[in-house]
ZAMARDREN-271364 format. One record per residue: x, z, y of N, C-alpha, C in turn; residue in three letters. Coordinates in steps of 0.001 Angstrom, whole numbers, padded with zeros to 6 digits, always signed. Layout:
BEGIN
XZYXZYXZYALA ...
//
This chain:
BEGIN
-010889+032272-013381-011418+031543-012234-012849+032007-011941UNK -013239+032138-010921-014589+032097-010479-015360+031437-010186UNK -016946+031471-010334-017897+030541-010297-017551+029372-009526UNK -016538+029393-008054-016903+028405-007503-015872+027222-007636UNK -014721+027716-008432-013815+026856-009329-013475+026192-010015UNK -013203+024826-010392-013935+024001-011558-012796+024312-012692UNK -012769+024037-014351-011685+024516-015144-011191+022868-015465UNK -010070+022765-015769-008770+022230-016252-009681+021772-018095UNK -009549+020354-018026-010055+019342-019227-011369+018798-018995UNK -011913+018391-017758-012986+017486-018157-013892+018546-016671UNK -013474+019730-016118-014669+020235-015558-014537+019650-014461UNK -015445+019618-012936-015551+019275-011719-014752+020045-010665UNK -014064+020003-010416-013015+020731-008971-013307+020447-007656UNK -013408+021522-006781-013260+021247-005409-011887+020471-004937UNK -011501+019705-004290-010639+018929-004227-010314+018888-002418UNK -009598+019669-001907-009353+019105-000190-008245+018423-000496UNK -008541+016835+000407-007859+015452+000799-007222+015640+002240UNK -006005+015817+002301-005691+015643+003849-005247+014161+003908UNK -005591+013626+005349-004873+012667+005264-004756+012620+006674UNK -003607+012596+007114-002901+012898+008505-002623+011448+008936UNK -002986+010019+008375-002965+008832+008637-003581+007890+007865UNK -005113+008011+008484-006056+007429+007907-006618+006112+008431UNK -005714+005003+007733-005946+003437+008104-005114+002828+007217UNK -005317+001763+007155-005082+000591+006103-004681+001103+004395UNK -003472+001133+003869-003907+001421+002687-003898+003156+002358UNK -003379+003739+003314-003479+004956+003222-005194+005551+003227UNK -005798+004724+004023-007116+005279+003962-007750+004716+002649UNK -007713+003640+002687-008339+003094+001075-007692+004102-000154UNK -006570+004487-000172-006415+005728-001277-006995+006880-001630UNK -007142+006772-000360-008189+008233-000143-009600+008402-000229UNK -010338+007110+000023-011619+006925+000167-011753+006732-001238UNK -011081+005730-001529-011051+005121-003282-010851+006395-004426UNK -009854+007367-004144-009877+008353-005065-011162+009351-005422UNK -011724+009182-003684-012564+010677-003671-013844+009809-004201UNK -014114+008351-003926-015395+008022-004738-015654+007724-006419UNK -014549+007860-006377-014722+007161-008132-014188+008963-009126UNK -013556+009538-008744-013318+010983-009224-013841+011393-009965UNK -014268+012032-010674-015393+013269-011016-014960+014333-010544UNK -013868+014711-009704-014255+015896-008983-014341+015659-007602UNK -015087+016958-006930-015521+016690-005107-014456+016850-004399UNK -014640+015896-004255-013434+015843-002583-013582+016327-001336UNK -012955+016892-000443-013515+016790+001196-012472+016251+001569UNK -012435+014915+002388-011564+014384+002975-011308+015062+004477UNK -010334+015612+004805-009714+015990+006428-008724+015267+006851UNK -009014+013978+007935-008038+013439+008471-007694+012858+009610UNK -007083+012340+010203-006137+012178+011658-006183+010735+011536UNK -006571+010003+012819-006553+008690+012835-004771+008570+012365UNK -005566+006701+012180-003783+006155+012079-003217+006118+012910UNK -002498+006798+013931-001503+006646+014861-000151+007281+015414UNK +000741+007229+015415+002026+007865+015805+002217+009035+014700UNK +002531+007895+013551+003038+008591+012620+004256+009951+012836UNK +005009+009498+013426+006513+010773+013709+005347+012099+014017UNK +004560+011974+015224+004328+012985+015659+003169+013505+014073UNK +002296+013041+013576+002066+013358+012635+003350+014011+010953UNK +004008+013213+011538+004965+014513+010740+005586+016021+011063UNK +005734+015877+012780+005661+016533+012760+004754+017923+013284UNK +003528+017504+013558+002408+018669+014039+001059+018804+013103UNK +000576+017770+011987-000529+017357+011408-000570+018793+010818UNK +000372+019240+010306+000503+020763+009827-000557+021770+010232UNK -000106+022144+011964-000724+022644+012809-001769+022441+012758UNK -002442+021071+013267-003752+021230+013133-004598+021133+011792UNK -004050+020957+011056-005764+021112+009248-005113+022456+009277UNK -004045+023132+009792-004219+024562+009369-005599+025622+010168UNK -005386+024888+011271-006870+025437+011781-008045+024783+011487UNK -008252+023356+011487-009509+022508+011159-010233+023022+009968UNK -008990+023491+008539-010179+023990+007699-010208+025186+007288UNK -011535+025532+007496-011735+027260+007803-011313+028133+006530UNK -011406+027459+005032-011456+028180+004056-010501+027661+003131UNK -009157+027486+003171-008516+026741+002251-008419+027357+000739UNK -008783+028682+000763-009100+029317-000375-010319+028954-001197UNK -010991+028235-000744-012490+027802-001312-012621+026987-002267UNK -011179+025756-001813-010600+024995-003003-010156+025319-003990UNK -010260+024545-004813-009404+024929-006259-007875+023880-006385UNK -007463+022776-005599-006355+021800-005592-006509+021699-004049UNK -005345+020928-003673-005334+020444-002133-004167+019093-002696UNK -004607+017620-001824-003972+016592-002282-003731+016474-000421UNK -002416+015958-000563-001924+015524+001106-000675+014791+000698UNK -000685+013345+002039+000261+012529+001473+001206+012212+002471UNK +002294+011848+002409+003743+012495+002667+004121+011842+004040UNK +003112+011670+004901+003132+011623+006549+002757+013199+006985UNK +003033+014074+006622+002778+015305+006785+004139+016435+006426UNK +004026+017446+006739+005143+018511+006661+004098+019591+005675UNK +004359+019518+004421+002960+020137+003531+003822+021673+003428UNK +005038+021830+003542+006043+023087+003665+005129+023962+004728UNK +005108+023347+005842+004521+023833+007151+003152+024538+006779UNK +002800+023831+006115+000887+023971+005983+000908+025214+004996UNK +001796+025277+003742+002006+026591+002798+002330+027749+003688UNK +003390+027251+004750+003952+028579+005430+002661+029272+006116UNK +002084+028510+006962+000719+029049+007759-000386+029367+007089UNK -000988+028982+005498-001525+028853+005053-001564+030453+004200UNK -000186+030505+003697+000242+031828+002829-000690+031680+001112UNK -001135+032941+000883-001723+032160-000048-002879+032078-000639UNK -003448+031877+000447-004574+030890+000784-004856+029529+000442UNK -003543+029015+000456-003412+027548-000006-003344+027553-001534UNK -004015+026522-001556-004414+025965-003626-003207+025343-003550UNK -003242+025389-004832-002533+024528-005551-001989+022784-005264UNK -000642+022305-004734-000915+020756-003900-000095+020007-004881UNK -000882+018050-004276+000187+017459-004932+000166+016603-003868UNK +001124+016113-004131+002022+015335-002389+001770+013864-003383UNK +001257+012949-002692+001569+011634-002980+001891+010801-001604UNK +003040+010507-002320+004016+009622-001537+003674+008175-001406UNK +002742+007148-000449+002563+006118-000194+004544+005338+000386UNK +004927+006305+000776+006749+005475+001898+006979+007057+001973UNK +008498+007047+001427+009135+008045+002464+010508+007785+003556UNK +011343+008404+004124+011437+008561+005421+013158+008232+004492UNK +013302+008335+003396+015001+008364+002940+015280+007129+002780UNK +014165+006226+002078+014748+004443+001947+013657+003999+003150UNK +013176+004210+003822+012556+002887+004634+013295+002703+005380UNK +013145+001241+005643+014095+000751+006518+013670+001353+008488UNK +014733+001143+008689+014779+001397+010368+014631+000152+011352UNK +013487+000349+012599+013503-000772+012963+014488-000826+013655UNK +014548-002329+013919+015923-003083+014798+016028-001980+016165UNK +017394-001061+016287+017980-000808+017468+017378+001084+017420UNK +016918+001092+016143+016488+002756+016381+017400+003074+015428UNK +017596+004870+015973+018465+005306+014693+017820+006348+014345UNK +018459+006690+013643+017830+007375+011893+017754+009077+012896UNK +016285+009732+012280+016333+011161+012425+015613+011858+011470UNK +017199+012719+011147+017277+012926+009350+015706+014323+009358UNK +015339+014766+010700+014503+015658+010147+013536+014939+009482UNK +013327+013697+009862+011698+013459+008641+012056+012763+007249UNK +013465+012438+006891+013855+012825+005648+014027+014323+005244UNK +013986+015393+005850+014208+016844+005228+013059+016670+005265UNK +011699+016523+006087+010180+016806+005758+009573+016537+004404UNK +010311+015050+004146+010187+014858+003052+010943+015472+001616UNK +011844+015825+001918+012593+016421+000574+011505+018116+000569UNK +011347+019399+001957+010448+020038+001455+008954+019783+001429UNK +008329+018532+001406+007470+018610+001140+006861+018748-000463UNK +008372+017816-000852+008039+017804-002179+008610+019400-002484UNK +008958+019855-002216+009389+021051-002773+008044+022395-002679UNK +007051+022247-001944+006187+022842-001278+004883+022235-002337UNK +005218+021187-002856+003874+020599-003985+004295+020788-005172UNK +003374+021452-006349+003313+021693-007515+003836+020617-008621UNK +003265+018856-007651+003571+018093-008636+003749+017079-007035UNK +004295+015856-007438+004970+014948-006130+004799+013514-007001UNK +003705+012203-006691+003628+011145-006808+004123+010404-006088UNK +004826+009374-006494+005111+007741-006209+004452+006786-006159UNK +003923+005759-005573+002835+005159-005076+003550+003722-006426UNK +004950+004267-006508+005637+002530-007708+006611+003381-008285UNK +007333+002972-009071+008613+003286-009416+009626+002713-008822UNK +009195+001598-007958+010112+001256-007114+010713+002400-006196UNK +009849+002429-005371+009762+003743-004686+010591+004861-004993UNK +009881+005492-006615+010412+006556-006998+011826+006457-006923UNK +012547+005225-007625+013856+004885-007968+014934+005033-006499UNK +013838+004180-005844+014840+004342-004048+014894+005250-003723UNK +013942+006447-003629+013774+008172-003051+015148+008443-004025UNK +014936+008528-004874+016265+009307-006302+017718+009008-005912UNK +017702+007655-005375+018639+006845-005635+019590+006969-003813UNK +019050+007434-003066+018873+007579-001648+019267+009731-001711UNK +018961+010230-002188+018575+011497-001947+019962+012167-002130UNK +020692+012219-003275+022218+012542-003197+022955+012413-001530UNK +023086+011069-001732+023607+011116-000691+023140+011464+000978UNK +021986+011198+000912+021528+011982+002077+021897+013649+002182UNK +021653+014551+001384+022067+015869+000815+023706+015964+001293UNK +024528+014609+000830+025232+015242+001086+026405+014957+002499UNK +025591+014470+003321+025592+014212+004632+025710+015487+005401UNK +025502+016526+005052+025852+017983+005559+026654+018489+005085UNK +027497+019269+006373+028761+019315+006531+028955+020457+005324UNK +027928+020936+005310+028815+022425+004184+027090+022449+003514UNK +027302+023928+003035+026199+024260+001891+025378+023282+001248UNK +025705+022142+000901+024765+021248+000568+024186+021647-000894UNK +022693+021365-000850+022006+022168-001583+021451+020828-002942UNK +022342+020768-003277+022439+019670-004185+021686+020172-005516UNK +020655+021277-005826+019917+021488-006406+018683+021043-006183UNK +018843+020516-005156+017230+020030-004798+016699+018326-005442UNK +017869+017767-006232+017726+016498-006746+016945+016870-007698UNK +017475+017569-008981+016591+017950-010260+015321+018498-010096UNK +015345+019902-009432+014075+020402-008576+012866+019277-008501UNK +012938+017946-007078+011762+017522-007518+011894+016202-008303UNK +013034+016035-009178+012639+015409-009852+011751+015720-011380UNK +011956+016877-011364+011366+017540-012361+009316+017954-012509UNK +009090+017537-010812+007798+017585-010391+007386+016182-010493UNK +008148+014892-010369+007904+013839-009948+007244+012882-010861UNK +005995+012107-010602+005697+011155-011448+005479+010102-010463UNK +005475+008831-011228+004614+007720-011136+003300+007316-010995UNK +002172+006927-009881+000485+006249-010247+000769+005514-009435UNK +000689+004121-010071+000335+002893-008742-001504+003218-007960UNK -001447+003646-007162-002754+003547-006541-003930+002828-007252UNK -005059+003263-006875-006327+002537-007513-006393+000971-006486UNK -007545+000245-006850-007657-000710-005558-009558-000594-005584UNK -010029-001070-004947-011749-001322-004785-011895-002885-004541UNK -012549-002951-006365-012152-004313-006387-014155-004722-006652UNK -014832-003765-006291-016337-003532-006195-017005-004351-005582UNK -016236-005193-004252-017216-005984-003687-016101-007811-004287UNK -015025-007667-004901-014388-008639-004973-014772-009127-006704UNK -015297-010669-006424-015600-011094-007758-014434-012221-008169UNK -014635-012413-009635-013633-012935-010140-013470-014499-008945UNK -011702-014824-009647-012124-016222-008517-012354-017669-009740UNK -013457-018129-009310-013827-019448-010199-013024-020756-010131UNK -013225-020586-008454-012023-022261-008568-011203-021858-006999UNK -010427-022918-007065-009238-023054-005679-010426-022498-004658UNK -009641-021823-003500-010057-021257-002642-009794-022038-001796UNK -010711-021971-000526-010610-023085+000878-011034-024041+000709UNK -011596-024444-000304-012753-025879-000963-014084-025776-000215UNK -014412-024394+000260-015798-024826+000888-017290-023880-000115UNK -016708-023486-001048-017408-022772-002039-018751-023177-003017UNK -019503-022795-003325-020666-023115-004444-021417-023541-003689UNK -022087-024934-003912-023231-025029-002658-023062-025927-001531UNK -021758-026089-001166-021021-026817-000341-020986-028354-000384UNK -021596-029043+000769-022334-030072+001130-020338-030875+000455UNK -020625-032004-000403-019534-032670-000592-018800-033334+001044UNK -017851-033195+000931-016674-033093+002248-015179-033481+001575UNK -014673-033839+002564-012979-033965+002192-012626-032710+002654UNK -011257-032136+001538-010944-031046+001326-010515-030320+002806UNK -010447-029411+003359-009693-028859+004355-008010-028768+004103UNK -007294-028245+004658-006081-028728+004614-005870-026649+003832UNK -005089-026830+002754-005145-025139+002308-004700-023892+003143UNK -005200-023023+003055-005581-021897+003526-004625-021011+003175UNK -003475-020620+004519-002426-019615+004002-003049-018469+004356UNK -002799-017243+003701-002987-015856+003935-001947-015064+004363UNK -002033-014498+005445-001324-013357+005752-001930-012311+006404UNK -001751-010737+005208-002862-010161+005334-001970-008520+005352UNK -000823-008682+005834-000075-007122+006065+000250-007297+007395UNK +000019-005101+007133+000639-005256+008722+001163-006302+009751UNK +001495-005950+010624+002238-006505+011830+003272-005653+012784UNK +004589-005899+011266+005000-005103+012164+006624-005703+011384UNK +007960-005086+011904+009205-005797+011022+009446-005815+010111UNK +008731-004380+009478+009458-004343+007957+008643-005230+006698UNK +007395-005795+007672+006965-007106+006496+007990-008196+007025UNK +008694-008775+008296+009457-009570+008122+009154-011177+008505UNK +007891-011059+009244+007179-012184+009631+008232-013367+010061UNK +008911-013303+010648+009776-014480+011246+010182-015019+010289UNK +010315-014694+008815+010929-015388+007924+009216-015964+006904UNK +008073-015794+007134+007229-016528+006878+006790-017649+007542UNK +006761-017333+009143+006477-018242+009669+007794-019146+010131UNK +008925-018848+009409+010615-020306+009102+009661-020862+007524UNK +008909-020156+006485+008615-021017+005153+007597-022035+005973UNK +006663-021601+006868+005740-022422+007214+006035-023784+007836UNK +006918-023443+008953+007621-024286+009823+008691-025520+008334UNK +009284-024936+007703+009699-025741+006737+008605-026704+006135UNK +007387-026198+005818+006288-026840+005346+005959-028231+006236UNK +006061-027755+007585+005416-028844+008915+006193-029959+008854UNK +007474-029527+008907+008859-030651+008925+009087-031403+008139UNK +008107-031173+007160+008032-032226+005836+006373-032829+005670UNK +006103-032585+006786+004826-033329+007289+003879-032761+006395UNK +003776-031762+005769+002605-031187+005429+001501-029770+005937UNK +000585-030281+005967-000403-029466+006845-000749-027988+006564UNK -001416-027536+006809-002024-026098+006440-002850-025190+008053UNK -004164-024901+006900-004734-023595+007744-004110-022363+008009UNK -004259-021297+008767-003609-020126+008725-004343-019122+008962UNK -004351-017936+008027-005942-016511+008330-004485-015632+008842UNK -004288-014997+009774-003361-013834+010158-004190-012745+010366UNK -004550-012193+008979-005212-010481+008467-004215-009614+009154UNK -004556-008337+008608-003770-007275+008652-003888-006517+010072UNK -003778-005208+009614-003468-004278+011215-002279-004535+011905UNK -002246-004105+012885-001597-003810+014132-001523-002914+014897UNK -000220-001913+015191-000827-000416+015290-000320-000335+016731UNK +000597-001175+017013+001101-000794+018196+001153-002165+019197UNK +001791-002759+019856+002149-003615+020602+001949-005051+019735UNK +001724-006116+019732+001760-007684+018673+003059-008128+018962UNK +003758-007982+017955+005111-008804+017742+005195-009870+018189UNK +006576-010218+018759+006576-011969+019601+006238-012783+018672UNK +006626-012366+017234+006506-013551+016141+005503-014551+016188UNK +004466-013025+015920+003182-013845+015900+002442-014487+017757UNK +002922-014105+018536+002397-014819+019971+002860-015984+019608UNK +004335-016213+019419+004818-017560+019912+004302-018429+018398UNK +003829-017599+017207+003351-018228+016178+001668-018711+016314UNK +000829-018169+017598-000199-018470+017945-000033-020073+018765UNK +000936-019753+019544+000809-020913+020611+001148-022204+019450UNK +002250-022382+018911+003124-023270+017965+002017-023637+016897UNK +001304-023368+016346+000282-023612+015345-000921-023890+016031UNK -001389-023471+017115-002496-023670+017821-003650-023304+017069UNK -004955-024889+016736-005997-024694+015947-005679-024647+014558UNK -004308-024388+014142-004098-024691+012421-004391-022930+012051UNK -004696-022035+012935-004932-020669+013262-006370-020138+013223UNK -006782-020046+011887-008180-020010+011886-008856-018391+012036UNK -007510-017699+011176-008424-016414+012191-006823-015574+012475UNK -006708-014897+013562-006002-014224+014159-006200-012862+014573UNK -005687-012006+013846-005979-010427+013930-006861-009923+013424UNK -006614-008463+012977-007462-007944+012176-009140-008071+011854UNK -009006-008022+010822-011166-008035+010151-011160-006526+009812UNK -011799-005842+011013-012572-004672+010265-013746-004213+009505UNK -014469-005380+009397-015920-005011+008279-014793-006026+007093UNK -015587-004818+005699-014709-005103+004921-014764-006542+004068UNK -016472-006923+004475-016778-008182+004006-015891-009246+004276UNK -016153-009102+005237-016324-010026+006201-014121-010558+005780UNK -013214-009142+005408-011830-009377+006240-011938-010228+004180UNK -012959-009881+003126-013029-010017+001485-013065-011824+001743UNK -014207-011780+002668-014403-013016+002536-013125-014265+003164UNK -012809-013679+004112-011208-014872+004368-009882-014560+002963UNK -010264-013658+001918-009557-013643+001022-010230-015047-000113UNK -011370-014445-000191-012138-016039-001137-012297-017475-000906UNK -011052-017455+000769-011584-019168+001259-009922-018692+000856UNK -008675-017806+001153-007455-018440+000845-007045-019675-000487UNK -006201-020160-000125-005301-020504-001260-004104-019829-001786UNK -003159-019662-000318-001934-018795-001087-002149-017717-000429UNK -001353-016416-001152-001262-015343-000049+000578-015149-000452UNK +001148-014507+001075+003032-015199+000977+002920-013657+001381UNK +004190-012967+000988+005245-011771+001077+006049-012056+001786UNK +006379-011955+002657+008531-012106+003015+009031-010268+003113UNK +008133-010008+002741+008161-008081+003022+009476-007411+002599UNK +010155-007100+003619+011711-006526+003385+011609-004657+002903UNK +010404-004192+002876+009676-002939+002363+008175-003038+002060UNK +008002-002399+000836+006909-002861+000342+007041-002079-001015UNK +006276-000542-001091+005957+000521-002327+005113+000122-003217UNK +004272-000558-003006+002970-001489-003657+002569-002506-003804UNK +001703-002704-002401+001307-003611-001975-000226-003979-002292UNK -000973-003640-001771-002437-003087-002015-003032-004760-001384UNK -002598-004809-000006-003068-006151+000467-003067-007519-000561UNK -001547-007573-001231-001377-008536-002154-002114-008433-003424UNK -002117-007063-003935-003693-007019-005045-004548-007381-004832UNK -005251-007280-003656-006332-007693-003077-006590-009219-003349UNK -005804-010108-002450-005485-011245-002037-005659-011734-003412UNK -005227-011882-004520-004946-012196-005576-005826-012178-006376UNK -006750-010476-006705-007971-010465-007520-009063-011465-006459UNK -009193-011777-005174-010052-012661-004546-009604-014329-004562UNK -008614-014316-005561-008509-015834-005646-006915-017157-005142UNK -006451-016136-004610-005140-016261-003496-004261-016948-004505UNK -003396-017633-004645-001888-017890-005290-001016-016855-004871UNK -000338-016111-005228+000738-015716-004322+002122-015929-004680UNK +002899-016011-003847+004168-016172-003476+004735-015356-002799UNK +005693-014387-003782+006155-012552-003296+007638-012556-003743UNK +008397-012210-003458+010318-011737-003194+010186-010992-004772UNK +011303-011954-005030+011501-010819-006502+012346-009533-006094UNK +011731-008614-005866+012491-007523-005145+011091-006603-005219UNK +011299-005532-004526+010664-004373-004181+009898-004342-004926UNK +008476-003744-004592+007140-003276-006227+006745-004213-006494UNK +006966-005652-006367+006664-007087-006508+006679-007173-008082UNK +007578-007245-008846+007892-007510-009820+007438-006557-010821UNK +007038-005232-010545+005931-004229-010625+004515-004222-011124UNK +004263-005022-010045+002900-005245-009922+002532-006419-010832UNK +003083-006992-010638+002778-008619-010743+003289-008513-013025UNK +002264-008547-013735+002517-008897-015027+004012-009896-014959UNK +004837-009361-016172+005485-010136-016463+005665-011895-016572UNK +004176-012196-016916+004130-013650-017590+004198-014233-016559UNK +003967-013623-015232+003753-014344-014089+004718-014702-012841UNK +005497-013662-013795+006999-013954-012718+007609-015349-012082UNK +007876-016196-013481+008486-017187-012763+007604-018510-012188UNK +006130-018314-012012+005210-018669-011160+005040-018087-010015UNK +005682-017092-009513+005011-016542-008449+006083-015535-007716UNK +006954-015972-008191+008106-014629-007166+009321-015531-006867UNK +009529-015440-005802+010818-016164-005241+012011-015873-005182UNK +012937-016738-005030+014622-015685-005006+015279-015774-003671UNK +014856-016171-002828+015310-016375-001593+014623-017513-000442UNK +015012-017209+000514+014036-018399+001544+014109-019743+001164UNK +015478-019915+000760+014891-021743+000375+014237-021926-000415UNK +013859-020456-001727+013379-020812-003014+011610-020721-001902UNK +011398-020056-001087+010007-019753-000834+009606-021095-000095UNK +010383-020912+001118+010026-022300+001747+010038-023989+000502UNK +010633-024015-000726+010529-025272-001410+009149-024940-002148UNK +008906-023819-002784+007807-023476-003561+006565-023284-002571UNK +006403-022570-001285+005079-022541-000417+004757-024708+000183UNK +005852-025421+000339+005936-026723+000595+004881-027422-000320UNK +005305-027053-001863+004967-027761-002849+003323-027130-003358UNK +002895-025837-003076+001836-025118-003094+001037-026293-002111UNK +000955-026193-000867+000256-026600+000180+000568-028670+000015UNK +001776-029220-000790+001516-030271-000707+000047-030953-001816UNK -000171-030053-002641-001493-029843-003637-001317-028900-004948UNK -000487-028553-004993+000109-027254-006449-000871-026527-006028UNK -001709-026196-004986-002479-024996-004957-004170-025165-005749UNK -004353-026737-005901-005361-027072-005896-005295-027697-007738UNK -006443-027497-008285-006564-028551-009203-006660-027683-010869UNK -006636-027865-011356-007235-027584-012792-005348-026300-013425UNK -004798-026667-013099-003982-026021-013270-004232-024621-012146UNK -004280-025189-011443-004083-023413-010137-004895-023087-010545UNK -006494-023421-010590-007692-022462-011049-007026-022227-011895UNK -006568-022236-013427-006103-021373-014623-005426-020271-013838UNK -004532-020601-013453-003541-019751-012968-004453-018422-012384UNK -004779-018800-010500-005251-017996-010153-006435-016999-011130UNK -007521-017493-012461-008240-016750-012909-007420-015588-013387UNK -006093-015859-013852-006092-015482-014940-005086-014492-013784UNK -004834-014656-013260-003946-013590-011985-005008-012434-011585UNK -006376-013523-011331-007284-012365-010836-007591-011501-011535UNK -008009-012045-013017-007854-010930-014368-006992-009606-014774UNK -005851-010641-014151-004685-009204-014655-004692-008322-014155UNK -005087-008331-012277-004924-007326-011284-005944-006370-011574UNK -007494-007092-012599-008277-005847-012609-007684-004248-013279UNK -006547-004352-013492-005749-003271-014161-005728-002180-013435UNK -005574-002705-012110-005095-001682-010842-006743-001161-010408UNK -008060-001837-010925-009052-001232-010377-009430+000555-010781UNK -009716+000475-009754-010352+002353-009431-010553+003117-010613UNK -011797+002169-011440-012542+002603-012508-011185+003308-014011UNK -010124+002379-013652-009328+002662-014716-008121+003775-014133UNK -007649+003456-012876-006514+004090-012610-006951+005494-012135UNK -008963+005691-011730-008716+007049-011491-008344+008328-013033UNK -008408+007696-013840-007961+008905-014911-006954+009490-014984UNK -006443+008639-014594-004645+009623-014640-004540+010553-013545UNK -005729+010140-011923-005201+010494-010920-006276+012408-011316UNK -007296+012438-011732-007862+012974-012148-007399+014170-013042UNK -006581+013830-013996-005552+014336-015141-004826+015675-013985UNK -004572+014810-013011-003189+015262-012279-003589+016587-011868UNK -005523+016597-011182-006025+017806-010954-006112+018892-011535UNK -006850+018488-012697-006121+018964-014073-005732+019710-014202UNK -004321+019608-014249-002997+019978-014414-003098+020893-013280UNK -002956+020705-011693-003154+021768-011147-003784+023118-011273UNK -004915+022779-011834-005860+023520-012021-005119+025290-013088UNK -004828+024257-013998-003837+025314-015052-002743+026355-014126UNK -002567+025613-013312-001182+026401-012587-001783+027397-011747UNK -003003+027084-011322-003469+028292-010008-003420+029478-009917UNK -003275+030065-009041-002561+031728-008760-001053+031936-010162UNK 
//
């Protein structure tokens, strides 16, 4: 290697970050990796918008945007991109890559009334084929890609190239993402009380969180049926509706604006990051109905700031979430959510028991912070590093 190359066990690497969809947790991966690292990053990336077409042109353009791809010693790009494309134009010029997979295109679900176009499942099968090494954002994930990929393969009529299962599974690992848990402090007591300092008052009525996207595949209509179950049994509640919105606002939430009225304390996204931290430290619960869901970065969040949560025993839920905490905090179906969010908000959220709870929730999640999970991600460079030319 040459001077401007870092070596494999402990040295500093040039590091180019593409990120062809840079917003919500895709950007926090990226920002979060390249600050806590010990090696330099240059982040190159494409607002968050119209993902498809970012699969298929993002190629095109970082092949021209960066002038020297030889300058690097690794290249990291994550799997809203055609990274095949970028090797082909690139030649070999291009370092050494590893594809991390936040969603791919073989298990996510399809929204209502669209149908399936298998090229950005092939983007994804050569992308991984085009990266040295290929991450999973869960093993959930990993398991659905694996478990999904046969048979997609063999959806073509002839030559099916049914070597390509082992191939990247043989590249493939597991890192649950880091989180930036830097400005979030432990939580002391029930959230939505009014905080340290707070002129004595009767309690506010508790503070639901909903802090993902806005869009179907979290599944909103079936949070706001747990809520509506809550009302019908005459019990109250605030409501924070976090999270982005990338395209058009779902009817859910309009006709869930009008129907709740002032029980609607904040509505649509918080972009200063304080500011979206701080409606996490007044929640009480934070609720899932998420019918897809690789992680879940929002619900880490929510949780190390104090939140209860209430998440689908399904997808990276059960993942994430320590064992001990399962049968506190994961549901088996809507009546189980709507009886358990009822009984949260009738006072389960509040009181000498939930503070235990929530501390000790907020505790566990510090697992997922930056400081610890960047080593492995670090390792991974590493490892590239060994493989180059």
């Amino acid at each position: 290697m040459d001077g401007r190359h870092g070596h494999p066990g402990g040295g500093r690497a040039r590091v180019l970050f593409l990120n062809p969809f840079h917003g919500g947790s895709h950007r926090a991966f990226a920002e979060g990796w390249a600050k806590h690292s010990r090696h330099a990053f240059d982040l190159v990336t494409l607002p968050a918008r119209f993902w498809k077409w970012r699969m298929r042109g993002a190629a095109l353009h970082f092949a021209r945007k960066v002038a020297d791809p030889a300058g690097y010693d690794a290249l990291v790009a994550t799997d809203l991109m055609s990274l095949s494309d970028l090797r082909a134009l690139w030649g070999e010029a291009c370092p050494p890559a590893l594809a991390y997979f936040h969603e791919n295109q073989l298990s996510y679900p399809l929204p209502p009334g669209e149908a399936i176009d298998y090229q950005f499942g092939f983007t994804d099968i050569t992308t991984c084929l085009a990266a040295r090494r290929v991450l999973f954002n869960s093993r959930f994930q990993h398991d659905a890609f694996f478990a999904r990929l046969p048979g997609f393969l063999a959806m073509m009529p002839e030559f099916q190239p049914r070597w390509v299962v082992e191939a990247i599974r043989a590249r493939a690992a597991v890192l649950h993402p880091g989180v930036d848990f830097g400005a979030i402090e432990p939580p002391a007591a029930a959230g939505g009380l009014g905080g340290a300092g707070a002129a004595p008052q009767a309690p506010a009525p508790p503070l639901v969180i909903w802090n993902h996207r806005w869009e179907f595949d979290k599944n909103p209509a079936a949070f706001f049926g747990a809520l509506d179950a809550a009302l019908a049994r005459g019990v109250e509640f605030r409501l924070a509706l976090l999270g982005e919105n990338f395209q058009v606002v779902p009817k859910e939430f309009e006709a869930a604006r009008e129907r709740y009225g002032a029980r609607i304390v904040q509505y649509g996204h918080v972009e200063d990051r304080e500011a979206y931290l701080g409606w996490l430290r007044r929640g009480d619960v934070v609720v899932s109905t998420a019918e897809q869901e690789n992680f879940g970065m929002a619900v880490v969040e929510a949780i190390a700031c104090g939140c209860l949560p209430l998440l689908p025993r399904r997808l990276a839920y059960p993942e994430i979430l320590p064992a001990a905490f399962h049968a506190a905090c994961l549901y088996e179906d809507a009546g189980d959510l709507a009886a358990r969010l009822t009984a949260l908000l009738a006072g389960g959220a509040r009181g000498d028991g939930a503070d235990r709870l929530r501390r000790d929730l907020g505790e566990a999640m510090r697992r997922h912070a930056w400081p610890q999970a960047v080593v492995p991600f670090d390792r991974e460079i590493d490892l590239l590093l060994v493989t180059r030319g």
